[in-house]
Structure formats: structure tokens, C-alpha cells
PLY file of the C-alpha trace (Angstrom):
ply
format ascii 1.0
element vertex 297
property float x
property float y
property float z
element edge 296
property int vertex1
property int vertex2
end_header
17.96 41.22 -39.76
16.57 44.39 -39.59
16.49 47.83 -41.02
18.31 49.39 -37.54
20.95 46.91 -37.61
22.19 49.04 -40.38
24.63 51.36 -38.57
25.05 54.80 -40.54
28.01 56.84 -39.77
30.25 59.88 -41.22
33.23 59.07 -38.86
35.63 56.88 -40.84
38.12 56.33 -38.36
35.12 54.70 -36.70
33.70 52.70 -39.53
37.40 51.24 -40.55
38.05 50.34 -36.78
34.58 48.35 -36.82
34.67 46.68 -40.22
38.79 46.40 -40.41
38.30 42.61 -39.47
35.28 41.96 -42.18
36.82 44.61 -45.14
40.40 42.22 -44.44
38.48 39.07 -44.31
37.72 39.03 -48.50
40.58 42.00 -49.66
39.57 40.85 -53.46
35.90 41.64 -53.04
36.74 44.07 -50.92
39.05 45.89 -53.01
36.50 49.36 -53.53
35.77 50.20 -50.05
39.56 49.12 -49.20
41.00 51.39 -51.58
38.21 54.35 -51.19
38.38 54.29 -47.43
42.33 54.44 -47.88
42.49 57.71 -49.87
40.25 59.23 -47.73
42.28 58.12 -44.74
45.40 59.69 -45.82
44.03 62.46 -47.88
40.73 63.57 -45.80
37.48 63.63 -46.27
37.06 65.65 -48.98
39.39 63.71 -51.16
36.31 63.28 -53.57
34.21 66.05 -53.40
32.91 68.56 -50.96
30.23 66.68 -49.06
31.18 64.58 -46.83
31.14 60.77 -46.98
28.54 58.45 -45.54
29.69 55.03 -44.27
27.33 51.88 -43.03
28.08 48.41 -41.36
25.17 45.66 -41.07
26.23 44.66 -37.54
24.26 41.93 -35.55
25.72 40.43 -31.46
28.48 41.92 -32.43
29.73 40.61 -36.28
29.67 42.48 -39.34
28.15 40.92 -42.41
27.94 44.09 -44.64
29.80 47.40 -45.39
28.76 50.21 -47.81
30.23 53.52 -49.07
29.59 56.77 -50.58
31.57 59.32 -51.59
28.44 62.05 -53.24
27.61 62.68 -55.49
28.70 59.09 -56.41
26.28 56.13 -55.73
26.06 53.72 -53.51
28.78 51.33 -52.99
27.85 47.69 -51.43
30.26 44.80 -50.53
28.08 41.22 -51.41
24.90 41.09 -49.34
21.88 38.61 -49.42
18.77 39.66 -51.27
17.08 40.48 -47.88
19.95 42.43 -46.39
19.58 44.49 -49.52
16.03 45.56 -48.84
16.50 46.18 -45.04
19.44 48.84 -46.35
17.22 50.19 -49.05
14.77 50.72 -46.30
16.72 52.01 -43.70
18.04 54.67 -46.04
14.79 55.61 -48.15
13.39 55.77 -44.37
15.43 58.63 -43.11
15.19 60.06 -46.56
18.41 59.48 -48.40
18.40 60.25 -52.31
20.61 57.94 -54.40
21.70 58.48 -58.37
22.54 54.87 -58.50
24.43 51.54 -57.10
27.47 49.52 -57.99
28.39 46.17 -56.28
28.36 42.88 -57.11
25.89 41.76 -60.08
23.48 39.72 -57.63
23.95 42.71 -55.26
23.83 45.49 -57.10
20.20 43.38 -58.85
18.75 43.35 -55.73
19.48 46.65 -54.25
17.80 48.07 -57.33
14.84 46.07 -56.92
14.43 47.22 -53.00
15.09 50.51 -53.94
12.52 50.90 -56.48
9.98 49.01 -54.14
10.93 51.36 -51.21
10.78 54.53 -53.43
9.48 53.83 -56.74
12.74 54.98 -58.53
13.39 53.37 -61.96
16.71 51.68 -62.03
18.72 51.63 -65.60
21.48 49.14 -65.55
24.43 51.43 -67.15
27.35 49.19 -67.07
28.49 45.51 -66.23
32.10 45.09 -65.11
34.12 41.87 -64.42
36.98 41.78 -61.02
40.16 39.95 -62.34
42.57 38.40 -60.05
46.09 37.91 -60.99
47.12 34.29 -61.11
50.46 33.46 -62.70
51.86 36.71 -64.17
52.61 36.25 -68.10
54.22 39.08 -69.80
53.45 39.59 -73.31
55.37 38.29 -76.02
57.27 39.72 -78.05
56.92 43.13 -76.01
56.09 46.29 -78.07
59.80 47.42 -78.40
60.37 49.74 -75.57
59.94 50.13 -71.66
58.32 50.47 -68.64
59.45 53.39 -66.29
57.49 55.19 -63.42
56.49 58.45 -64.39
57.67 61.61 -62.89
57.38 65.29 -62.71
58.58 65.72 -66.06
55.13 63.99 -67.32
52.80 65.50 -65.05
51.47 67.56 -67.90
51.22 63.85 -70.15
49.30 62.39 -66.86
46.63 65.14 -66.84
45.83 64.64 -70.40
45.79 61.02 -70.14
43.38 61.45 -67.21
40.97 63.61 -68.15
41.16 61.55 -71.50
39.99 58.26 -69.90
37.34 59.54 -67.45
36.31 60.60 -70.93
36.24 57.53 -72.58
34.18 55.73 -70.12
31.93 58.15 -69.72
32.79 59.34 -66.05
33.39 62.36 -64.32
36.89 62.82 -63.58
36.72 61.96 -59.75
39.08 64.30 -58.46
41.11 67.09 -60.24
43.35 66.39 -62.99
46.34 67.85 -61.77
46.15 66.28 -57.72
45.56 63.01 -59.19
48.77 63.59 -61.19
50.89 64.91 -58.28
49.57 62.50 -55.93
50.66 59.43 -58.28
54.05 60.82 -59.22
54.66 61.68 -55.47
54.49 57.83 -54.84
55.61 56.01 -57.82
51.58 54.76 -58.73
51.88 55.25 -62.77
54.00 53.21 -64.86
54.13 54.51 -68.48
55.26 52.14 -71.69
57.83 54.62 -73.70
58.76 53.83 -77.07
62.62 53.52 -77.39
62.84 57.39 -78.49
61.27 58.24 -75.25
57.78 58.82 -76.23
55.12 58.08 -73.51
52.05 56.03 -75.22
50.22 54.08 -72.21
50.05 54.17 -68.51
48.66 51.81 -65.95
48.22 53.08 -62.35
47.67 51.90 -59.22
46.17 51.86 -55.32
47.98 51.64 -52.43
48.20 48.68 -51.22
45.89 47.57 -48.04
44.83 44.38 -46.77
47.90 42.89 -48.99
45.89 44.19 -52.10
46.73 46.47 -54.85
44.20 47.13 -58.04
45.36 48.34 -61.26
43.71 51.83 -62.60
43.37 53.16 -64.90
45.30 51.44 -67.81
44.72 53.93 -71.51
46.54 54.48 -74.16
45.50 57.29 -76.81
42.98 55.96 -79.51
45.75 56.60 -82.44
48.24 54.45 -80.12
46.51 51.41 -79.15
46.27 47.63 -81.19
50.20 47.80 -80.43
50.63 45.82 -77.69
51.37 48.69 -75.22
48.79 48.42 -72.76
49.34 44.52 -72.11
53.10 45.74 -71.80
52.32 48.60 -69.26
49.45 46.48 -67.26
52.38 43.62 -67.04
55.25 45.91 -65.55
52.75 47.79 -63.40
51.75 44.05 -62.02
55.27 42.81 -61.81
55.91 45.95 -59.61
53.07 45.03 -57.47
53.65 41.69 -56.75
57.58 42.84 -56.10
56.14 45.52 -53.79
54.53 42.71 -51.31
51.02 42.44 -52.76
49.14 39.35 -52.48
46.91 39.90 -54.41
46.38 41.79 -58.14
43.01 43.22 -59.00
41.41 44.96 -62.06
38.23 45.90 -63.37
37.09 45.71 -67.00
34.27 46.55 -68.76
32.48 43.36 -69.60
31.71 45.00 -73.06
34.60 45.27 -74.20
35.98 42.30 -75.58
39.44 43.21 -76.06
39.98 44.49 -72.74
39.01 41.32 -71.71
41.20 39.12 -73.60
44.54 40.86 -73.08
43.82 40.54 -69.33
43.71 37.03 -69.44
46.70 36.45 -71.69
48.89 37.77 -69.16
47.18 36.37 -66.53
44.36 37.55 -64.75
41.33 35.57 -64.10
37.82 36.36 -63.49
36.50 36.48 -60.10
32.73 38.45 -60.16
30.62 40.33 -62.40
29.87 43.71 -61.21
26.94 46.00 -62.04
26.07 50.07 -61.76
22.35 50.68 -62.03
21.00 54.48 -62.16
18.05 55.30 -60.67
17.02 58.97 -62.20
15.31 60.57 -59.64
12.46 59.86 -57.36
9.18 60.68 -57.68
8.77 64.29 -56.09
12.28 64.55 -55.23
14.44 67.09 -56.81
16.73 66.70 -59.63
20.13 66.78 -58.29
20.45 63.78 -55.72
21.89 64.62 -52.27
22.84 62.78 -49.60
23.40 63.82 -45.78
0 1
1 2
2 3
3 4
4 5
5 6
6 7
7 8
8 9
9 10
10 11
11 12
12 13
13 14
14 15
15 16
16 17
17 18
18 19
19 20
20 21
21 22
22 23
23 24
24 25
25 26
26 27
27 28
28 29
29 30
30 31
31 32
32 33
33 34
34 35
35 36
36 37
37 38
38 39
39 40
40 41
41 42
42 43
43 44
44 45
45 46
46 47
47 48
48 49
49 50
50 51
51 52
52 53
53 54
54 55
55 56
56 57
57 58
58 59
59 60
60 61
61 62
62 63
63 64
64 65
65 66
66 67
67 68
68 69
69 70
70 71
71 72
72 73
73 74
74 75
75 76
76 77
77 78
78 79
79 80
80 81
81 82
82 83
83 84
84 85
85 86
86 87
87 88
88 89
89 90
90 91
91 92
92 93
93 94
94 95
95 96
96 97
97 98
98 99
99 100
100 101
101 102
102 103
103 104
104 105
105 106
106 107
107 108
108 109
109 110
110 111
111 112
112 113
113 114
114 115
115 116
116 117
117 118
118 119
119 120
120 121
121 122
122 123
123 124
124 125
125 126
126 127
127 128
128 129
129 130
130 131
131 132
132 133
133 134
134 135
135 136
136 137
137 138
138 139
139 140
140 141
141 142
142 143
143 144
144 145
145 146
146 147
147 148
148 149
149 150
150 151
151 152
152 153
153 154
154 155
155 156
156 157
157 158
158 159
159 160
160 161
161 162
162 163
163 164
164 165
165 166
166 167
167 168
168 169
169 170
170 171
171 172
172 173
173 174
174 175
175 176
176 177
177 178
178 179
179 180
180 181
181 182
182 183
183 184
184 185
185 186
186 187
187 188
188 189
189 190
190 191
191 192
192 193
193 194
194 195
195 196
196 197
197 198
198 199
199 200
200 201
201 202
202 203
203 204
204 205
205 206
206 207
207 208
208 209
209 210
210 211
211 212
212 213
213 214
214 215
215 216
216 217
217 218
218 219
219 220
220 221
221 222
222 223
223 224
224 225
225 226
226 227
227 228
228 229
229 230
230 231
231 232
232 233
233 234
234 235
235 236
236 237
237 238
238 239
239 240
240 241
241 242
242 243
243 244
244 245
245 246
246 247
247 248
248 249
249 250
250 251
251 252
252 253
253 254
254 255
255 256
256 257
257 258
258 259
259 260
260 261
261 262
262 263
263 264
264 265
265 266
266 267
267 268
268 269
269 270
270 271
271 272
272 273
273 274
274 275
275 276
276 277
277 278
278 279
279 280
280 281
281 282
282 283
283 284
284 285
285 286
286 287
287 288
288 289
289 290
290 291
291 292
292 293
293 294
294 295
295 296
């Protein structure tokens, strides 16, 4: 294929009516543009930022093979493409002069994106972070349960959800991706944070969720506060917020962890979850003679 079969767009009602069929086809893989493309459906454009979103299909006779996002100042977001298919896009976007801060996808993806990139326009990629997808198999609750519950949270904790938010963008060393106090109203307005309360009503984890699309729902984030955790009550809120999905219709159950983090890892699989793909995020800095804060149009 070539670089022009790469079809760039900022219309998103046009890029979901073209790659509905293909972003449906593998909803698990799938589940970041799904999700993205979702929010920004029912919220608008600007649902992450002020500039507007960039969209792109790999489209041959008529069939999609590829889809990509971006949401700046984010980077790049691929679904699984084949090592050549990564350097036509890296191509077709260093040719009309797009600036990227980085890519996540896939591992083999993400790999050779990076490469193509820094062959098209000698940028040094920095891999920053490996993640791992998780499906939910057979749903396990943990046992015994922290003593407590699960409840959905409400306008009474919006104030404990804006903490907790701008807490865990902290942790992983992210930018909050939207304001603290919409992400809280938007998630109470539809029920999409459970919390784990200890039996005098304290809140001391949460696990949120996507709307659901394609028949897929993905868990984020789960965090409980440093001085609360090594009690069992994330595994408790990541079970009831998974119970509720699967109750809801879903067909699927995603999550992401962060491969380095063993323990992350392990309670996801107790209750369940299995390991689908490793995922990557590579930075690029910035390109030789380009400036310093990456832009895309």
C-alpha cells in the first residue's frame, strides 16, 4: 500500500461511519479508538483539549485495514498494523508536516511506527511505558472480601472523585486528560465509578468505567490512596465494577496495566482477567529544527 491510501480527516462522524465495520470487527483491540471516538461523539470535539482531533483510515478497493487517533497534544494512537503499513503512515504524515510527541499501540506496532518515524524524520524515540490489555474470562471475586461494599458514587463524593483523579493522573505520571471536576460530574451523571466503602462509610478505592460500544466496556482508572492499599480493596472494587459490566450487557471486559508493576498484574488475574497484548508508548522529543511544543493540524 501506499502513503495516499492513508485517508486523513477531522470529521468524526465521517471517520466512525467508514471504520464502524473494522473498529467492531476486533472491539478488544479496538477498545482505545472505540472508547475515545465515543466521548468525543457525545461530548464534542473538544472533549480533550482545544485543538481539534485528527482521525485516519488505511483504506484500499474499498476495505479498511487500519485506523488511528489523536486527540493533541496526545500522541498518536494506532490499531495493529504491519511493519510496512507503519512506514507508509509515518510517511504520509511527516510528508505534509505533522509533529508528533510520541505513539502508543500495540508493542509490534507501536516498535515499528517508531522506527519509520525516526527514519522519516530523524526523531529519537524513548520507549516510556509497556502496558498489558486484559480480557475478562470467568469473573472471580476475591476472597474473603475486605469487609465492606461496593456502591456507585454520587454527588455527595464528587469532591472524593476529584481528589482521587487528579491523584492517579499523578501517580502514573500523566496529565490529567480532562478537568477534574467534568470528569467527576460526567461519571456520577451515569453511574461509571464504583467506590469500595468500609462498613463506617468511608470511601477508600474506586474503579471506573467507559461506555460501553461495540459490546465492550474497559475498566479505568482503578486507585486507592497509597496509605489505603495492600487491603484487598482494589481487587474488591475492580470485581463489583466488572460484575456491573457484565450485568449491564457487555461482552467483553477490558483493562490496562502497567506491565511494571507486578502487583497490578497479579490481582488482575486472580479475579480473572487474562492477558491479551502488550502495549507500548514511545516519545519522540522533538525533531530536528522543529519547535519545542509539538502541534498537530
Amino acid at each position: 500500500m501506499r502513503p495516499d491510501d492513508w485517508h486523513l480527516t477531522e470529521d468524526l462522524d465521517d471517520f466512525l461511519a467508514r471504520t464502524r465495520d473494522f473498529l467492531h470487527s476486533r472491539p478488544v483491540l479496538h477498545t482505545l479508538p472505540l472508547t475515545v471516538t465515543e466521548t468525543l461523539r457525545t461530548r464534542g470535539a473538544h472533549a480533550y483539549g482545544a485543538e481539534a482531533p485528527v482521525f485516519g483510515r488505511l483504506e484500499r478497493a474499498g476495505e479498511v485495514h487500519a485506523a488511528f487517533f489523536r486527540t493533541p497534544p496526545r500522541r498518536l494512537n494506532l490499531t495493529p498494523l504491519a511493519p510496512e503499513h507503519a512506514d507508509t503512515l509515518a510517511a504520509r504524515l511527516a510528508g505534509l508536516g505533522h509533529l508528533l510527541p510520541g505513539v502508543g499501540a500495540d508493542h509490534e506496532t507501536a516498535t515499528a511506527f517508531a522506527e519509520a518515524w525516526q527514519r522519516h524524520t530523524g526523531a529519537t524515540p524513548t520507549l516510556v511505558e509497556r502496558k498489558r490489555l486484559y480480557r475478562l474470562g470467568t469473573l472471580t471475586p476475591p476472597e474473603p472480601l475486605p469487609a465492606g461494599r461496593g456502591r456507585i458514587a454520587g454527588e455527595q463524593d464528587r469532591e472524593q472523585l476529584e481528589l482521587w483523579h487528579r491523584e492517579f493522573a499523578a501517580a502514573v505520571g500523566e496529565a490529567p486528560s480532562v478537568d477534574a471536576g467534568s470528569w467527576a460530574d460526567t461519571r456520577i451523571a451515569h453511574g461509571r465509578v464504583t467506590l469500595w466503602e468500609t462498613p463506617d462509610g468511608t470511601p477508600v478505592s474506586m474503579a471506573g468505567v467507559t461506555p460501553m460500544v461495540a459490546g465492550q466496556i474497559r475498566v479505568t482508572p482503578v486507585y486507592t490512596p497509597a496509605h489505603r492499599r495492600g487491603r484487598g480493596y482494589a481487587g474488591a472494587a475492580t470485581a463489583e465494577v466488572s460484575r456491573a459490566a457484565l450485568a449491564a450487557g457487555a461482552t467483553e471486559v477490558v483493562l490496562f496495566t502497567d506491565v511494571a508493576n507486578p502487583t497490578s498484574n497479579g490481582l488482575y488475574r486472580r479475579i480473572g482477567y487474562l492477558p491479551v497484548a502488550g502495549f507500548a508508548v514511545y516519545d519522540f522529543g522533538t525533531m530536528p529544527g522543529s519547535p519545542t511544543a509539538p502541534a498537530q493540524r
